[in-house]
C-alpha positions as CSV (number, residue, x, y, z in Angstrom):
1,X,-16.2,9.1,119.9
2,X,-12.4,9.2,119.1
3,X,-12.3,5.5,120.6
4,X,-15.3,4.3,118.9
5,X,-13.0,5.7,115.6
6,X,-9.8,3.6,116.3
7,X,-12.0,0.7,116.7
8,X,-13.8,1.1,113.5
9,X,-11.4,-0.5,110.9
10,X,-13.8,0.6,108.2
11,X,-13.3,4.2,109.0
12,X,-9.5,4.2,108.3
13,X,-9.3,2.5,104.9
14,X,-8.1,5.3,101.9
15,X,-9.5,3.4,99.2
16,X,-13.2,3.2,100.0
17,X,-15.4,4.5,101.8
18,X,-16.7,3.3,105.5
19,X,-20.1,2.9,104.0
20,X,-18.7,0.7,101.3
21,X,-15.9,-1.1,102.4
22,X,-17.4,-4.0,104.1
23,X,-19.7,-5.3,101.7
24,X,-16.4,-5.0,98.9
25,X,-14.7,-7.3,101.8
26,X,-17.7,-9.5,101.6
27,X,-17.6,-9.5,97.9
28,X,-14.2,-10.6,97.6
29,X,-14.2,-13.1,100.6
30,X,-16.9,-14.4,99.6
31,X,-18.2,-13.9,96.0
32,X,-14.6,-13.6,94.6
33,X,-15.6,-10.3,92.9
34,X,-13.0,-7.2,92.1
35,X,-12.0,-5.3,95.1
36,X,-13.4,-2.1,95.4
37,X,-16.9,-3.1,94.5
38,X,-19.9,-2.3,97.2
39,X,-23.1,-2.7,98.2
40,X,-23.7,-0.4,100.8
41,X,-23.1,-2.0,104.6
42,X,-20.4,-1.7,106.6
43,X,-19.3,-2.9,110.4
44,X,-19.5,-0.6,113.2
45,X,-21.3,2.0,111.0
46,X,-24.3,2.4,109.5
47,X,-25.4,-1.4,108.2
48,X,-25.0,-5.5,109.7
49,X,-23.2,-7.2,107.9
50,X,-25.2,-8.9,104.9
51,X,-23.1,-11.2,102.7
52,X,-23.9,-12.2,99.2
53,X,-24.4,-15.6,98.2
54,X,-20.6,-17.0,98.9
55,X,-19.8,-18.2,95.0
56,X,-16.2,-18.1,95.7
57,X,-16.2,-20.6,98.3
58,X,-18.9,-22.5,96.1
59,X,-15.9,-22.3,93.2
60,X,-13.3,-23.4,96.0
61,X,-15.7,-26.1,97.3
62,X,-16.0,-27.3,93.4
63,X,-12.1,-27.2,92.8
64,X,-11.0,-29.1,95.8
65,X,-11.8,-32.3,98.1
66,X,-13.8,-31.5,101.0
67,X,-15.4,-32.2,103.8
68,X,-18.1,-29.7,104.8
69,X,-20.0,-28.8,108.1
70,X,-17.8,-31.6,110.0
71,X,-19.7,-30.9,113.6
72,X,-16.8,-30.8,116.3
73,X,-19.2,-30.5,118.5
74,X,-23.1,-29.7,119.1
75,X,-23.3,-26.0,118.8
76,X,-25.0,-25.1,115.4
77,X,-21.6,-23.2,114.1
78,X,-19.0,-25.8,115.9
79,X,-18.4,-27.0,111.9
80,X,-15.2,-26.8,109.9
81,X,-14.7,-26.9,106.3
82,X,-12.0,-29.1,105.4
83,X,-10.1,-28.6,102.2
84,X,-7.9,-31.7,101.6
85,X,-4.7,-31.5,99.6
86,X,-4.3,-35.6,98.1
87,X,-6.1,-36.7,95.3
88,X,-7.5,-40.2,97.3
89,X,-9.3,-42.4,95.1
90,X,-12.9,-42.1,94.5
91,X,-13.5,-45.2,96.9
92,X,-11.7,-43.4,100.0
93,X,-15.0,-40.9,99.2
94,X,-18.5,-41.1,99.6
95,X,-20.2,-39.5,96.3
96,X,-16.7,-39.4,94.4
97,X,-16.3,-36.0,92.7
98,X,-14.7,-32.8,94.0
99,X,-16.5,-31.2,96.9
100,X,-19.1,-34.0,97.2
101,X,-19.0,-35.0,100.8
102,X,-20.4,-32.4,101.7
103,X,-21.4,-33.6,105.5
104,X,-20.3,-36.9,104.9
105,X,-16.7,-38.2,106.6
106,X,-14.1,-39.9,105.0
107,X,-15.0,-43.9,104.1
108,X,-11.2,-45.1,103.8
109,X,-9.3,-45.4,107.1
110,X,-6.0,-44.2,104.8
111,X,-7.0,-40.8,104.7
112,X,-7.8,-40.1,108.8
113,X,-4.1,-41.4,108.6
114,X,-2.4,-39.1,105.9
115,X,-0.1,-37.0,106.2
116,X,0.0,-33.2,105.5
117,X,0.2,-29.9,106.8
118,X,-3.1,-28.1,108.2
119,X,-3.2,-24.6,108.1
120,X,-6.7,-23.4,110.4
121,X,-8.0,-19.9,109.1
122,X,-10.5,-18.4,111.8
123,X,-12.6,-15.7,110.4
124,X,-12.9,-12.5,111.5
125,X,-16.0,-9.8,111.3
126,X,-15.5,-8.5,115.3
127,X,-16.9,-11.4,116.8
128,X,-20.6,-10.8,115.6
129,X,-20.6,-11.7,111.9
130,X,-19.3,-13.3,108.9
131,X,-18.5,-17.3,109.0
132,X,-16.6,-20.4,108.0
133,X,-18.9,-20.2,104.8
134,X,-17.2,-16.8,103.8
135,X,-14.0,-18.3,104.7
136,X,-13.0,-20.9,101.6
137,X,-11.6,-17.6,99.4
138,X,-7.8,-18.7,100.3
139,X,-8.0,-22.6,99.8
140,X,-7.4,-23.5,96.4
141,X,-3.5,-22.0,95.7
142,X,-2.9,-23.6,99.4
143,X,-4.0,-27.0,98.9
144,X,-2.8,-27.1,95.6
145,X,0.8,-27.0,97.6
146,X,0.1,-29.7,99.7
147,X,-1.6,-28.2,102.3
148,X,-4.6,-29.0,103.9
149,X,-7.5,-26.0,104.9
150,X,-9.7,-25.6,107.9
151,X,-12.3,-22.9,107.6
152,X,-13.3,-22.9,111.5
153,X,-16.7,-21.8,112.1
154,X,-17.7,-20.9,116.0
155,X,-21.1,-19.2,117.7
156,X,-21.2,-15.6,116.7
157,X,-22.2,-13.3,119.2
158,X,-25.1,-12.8,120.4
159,X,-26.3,-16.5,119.5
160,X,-25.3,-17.8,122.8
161,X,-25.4,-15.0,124.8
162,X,-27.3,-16.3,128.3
163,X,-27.1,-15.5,132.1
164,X,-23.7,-17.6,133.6
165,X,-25.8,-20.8,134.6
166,X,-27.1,-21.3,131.1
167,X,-23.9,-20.8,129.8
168,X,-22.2,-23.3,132.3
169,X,-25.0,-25.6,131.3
170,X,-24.7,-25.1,128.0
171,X,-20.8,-26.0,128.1
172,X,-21.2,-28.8,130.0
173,X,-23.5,-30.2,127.4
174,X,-21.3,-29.5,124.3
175,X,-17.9,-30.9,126.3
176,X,-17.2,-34.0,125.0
177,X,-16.5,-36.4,128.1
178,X,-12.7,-36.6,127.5
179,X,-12.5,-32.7,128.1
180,X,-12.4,-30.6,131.5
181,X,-15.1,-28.3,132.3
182,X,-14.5,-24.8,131.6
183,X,-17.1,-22.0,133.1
184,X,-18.4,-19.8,130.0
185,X,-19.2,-17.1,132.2
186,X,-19.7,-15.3,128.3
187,X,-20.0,-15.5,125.2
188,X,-16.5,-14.5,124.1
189,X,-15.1,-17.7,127.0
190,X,-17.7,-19.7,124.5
191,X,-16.3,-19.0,121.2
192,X,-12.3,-19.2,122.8
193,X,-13.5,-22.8,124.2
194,X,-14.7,-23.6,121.1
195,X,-11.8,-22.9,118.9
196,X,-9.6,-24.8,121.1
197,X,-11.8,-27.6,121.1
198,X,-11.9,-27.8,117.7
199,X,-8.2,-28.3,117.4
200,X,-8.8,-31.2,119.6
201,X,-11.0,-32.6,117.0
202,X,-8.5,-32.4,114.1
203,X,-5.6,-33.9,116.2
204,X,-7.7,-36.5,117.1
205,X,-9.7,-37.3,114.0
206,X,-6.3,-36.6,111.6
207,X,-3.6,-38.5,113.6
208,X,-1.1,-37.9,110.9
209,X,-1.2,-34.3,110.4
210,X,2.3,-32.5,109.9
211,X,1.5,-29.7,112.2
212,X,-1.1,-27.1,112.4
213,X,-0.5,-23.9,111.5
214,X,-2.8,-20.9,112.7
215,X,-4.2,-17.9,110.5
216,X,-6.6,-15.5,111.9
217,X,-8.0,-12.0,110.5
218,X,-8.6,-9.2,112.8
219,X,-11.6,-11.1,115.5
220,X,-9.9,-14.3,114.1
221,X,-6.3,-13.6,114.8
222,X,-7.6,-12.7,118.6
223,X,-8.7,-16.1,119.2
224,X,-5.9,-17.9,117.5
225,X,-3.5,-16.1,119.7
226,X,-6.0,-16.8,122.8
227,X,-4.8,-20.3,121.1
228,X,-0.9,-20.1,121.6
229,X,-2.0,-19.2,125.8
230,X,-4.1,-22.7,126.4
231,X,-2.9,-24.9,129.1
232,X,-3.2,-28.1,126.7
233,X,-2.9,-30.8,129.5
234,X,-6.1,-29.9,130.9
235,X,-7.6,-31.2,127.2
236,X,-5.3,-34.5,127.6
237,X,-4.2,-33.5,123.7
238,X,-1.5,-31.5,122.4
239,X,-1.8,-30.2,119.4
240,X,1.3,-29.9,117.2
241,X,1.1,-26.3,116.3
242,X,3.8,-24.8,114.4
243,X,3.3,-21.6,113.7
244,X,0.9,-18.8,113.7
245,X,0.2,-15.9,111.3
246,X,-1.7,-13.1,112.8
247,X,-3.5,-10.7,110.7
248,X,-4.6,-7.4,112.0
249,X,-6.0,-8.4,115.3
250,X,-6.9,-7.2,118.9
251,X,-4.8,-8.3,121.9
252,X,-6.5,-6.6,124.4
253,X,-10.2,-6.6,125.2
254,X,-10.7,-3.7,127.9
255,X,-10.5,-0.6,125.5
256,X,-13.6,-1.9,123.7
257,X,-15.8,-2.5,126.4
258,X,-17.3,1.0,126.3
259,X,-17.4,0.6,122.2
260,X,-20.2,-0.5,120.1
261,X,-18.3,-3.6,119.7
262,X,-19.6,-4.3,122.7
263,X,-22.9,-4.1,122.1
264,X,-23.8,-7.6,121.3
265,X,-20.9,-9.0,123.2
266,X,-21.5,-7.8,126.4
267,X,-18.8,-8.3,128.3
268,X,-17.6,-7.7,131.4
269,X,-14.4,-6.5,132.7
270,X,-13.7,-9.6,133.7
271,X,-14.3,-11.6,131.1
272,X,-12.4,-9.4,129.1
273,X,-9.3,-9.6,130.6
274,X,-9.8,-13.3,130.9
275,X,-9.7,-13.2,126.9
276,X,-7.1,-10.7,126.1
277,X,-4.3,-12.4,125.2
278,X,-2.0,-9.8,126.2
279,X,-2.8,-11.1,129.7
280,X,-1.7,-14.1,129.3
281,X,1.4,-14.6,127.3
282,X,3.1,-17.8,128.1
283,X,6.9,-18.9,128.4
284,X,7.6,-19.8,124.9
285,X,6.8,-23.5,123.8
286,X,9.9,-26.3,123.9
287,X,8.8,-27.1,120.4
288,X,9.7,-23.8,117.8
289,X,6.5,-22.3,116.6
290,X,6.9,-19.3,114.6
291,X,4.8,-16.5,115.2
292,X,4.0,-13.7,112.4
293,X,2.5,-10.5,113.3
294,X,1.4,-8.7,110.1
295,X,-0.3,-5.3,110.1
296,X,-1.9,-2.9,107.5
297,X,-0.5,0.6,106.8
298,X,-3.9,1.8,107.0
299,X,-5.2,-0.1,110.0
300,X,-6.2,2.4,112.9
301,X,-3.6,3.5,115.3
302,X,-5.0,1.1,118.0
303,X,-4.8,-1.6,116.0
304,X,-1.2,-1.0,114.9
305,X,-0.2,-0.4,118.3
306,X,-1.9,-3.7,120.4
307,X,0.1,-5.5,117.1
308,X,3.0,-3.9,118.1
309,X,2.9,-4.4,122.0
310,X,1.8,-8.2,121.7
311,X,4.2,-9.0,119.4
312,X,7.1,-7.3,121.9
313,X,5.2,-9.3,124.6
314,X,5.6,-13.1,122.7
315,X,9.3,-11.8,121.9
316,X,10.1,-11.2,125.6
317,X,8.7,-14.4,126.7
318,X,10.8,-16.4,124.5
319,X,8.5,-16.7,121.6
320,X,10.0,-16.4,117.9
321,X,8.2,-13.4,116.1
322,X,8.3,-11.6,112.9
323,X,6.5,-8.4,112.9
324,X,4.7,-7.5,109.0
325,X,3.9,-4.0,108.6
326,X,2.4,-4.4,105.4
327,X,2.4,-1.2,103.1
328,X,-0.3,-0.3,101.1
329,X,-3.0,-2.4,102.3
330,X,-5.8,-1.5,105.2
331,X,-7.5,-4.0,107.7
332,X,-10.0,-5.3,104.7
333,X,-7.6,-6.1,101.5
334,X,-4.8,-7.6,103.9
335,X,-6.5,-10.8,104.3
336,X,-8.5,-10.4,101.1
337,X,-4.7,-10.8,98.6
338,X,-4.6,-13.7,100.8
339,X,-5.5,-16.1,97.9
340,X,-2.7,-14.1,95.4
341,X,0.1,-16.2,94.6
342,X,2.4,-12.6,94.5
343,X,1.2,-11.2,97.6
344,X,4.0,-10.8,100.2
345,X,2.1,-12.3,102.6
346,X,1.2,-15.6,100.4
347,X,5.1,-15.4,100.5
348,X,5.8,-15.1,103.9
349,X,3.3,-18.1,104.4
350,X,4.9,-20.4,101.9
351,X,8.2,-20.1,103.4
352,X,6.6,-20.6,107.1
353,X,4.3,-23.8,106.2
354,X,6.1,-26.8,104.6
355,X,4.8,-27.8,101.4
356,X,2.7,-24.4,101.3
């Protein structure tokens, strides 16, 4: 029980309870509403996690230029959100107006060649909910500074979930024919590929991008720093990534596998410790890519110490790393200030991502 405990962020948050922090999470991720209002669910608990109608991506959607459900691949969540910075002319759109391609793909060649920044946020919600439509909450004070938003969407768990020779089927299938095989032995080597792969998409789709710059939340931040460990010749593209900001995540696989949270996951040991990125820290890059660490106060002990341990791990392999114990704040309103101009972490972000 005391392990299920440290790996139930809801359970360690001072400001609401762990029946009603997760739908105010929702509320403000989603619906833009005052933290601290609830509905009742919450992750890990008592409830699955139920989101209300997303109106504050719908608001972000209407404010910016977008792209929306851009497949990167065949998988019925391999779509990203794209939240464009320029102000192209209504002829470099199909349908004109802010947020009306949704679908569509840009019609002017100029803007697959334009340059600017790309900061891709990957959601969290332990692997099992939440998505890139809850993810839009952040966009508009970030493109509004020249930067250009991914919200990356990728196959929850347990859609997905079959025996190995499905799954290596199933990979096979989705792989575009430029990319290597990679056995998905899992659902959790699924959603790492996938991620990965999409990155592929945006370097090859946006030529000029200025870099890429990573953010993940809690589940998210695991697979952006599963990210910073790929082997990128084996995907004949490089991406250009920059930097990294990693927001309350997990490092380490192997102390949940006898948790709830692996319930729906399923996995084994090995596929665990084939996805924890403390496993598989690599010499640091030649190119500098900064890496952030941030933590809540009131995150759960485990949490705070895989933050810790990883970010010594990056540090002694060369990597440059800035470790964010944020005060104040636990594992939910961390990423939820995200979209407040005063927020130390907006800050930190700013300073990191040109033109942020």
């Amino acid at each position: 029980q005391a392990l299920e405990d440290h790996y139930s962020p809801s359970r360690w948050s001072p400001r609401l309870g762990r029946d009603t922090i997760i739908d105010a999470h929702l509320a403000v991720t989603a619906a833009g509403a005052e933290r601290g209002a609830g509905r009742g669910a919450v992750l890990g608990a008592t409830a699955p996690c139920s989101p209300p109608p997303p109106a504050g991506t719908e608001r972000a959607r209407a404010s910016a230029r977008t792209l929306l459900h851009v497949p990167y691949g065949n998988g019925d969540r391999e779509k990203l959100d794209i939240y464009f910075p320029a102000e192209p002319s209504e002829s470099e759109w199909r349908g004109g107006g802010p947020g009306s391609a949704q679908g569509g793909h840009p019609a002017h060649p100029a803007l697959c060649r334009a340059a600017f920044p790309v900061l891709v946020y990957i959601h969290g919600g332990y692997w099992q909910c939440l998505s890139k439509d809850d993810s839009g909450f952040a966009a508009p004070p970030l493109v509004s500074q020249g930067v250009a938003v991914v919200a990356l969407g990728y196959d929850i768990a347990p859609k997905g979930r079959c025996c190995p020779a499905e799954a290596a089927a199933a990979c096979v299938a989705q792989r575009p024919p430029t990319l290597p095989f990679v056995p998905c032995l899992g659902h959790m080597d699924s959603m790492v590929l996938q991620v990965r792969r999409s990155l592929v998409f945006l370097v090859e789709r946006y030529p000029g991008i200025r870099g890429i710059y990573l953010c993940g939340h809690s589940a998210g931040a695991h697979l952006a720093a599963m990210v910073l460990a790929t082997d990128w010749t084996e995907f004949q593209v490089v991406p250009d990534i920059k930097g990294a900001v990693l927001v309350s995540g997990l490092y380490d696989l192997e102390p949940i596998l006898h948790t709830y949270v692996n319930d729906a996951l399923q996995m084994s040991r090995e596929e665990a410790q084939r996805n924890s990125p403390m496993r598989h820290v690599t010499p640091a890059p030649p190119a500098a890519c900064q890496v952030l660490v941030a933590v809540a106060q009131h995150d759960s002990p485990e949490f705070r110490r895989q933050s810790q341990e990883y970010s010594q791990a990056l540090r002694a392999a060369g990597w440059s790393v800035s470790v964010l114990d944020l005060a104040g704040v636990d594992h939910f309103d961390i990423i939820e200030r995200l979209s407040e101009d005063s927020y130390i972490l907006t800050q930190v972000g700013r300073r990191a991502v040109p033109r942020w």
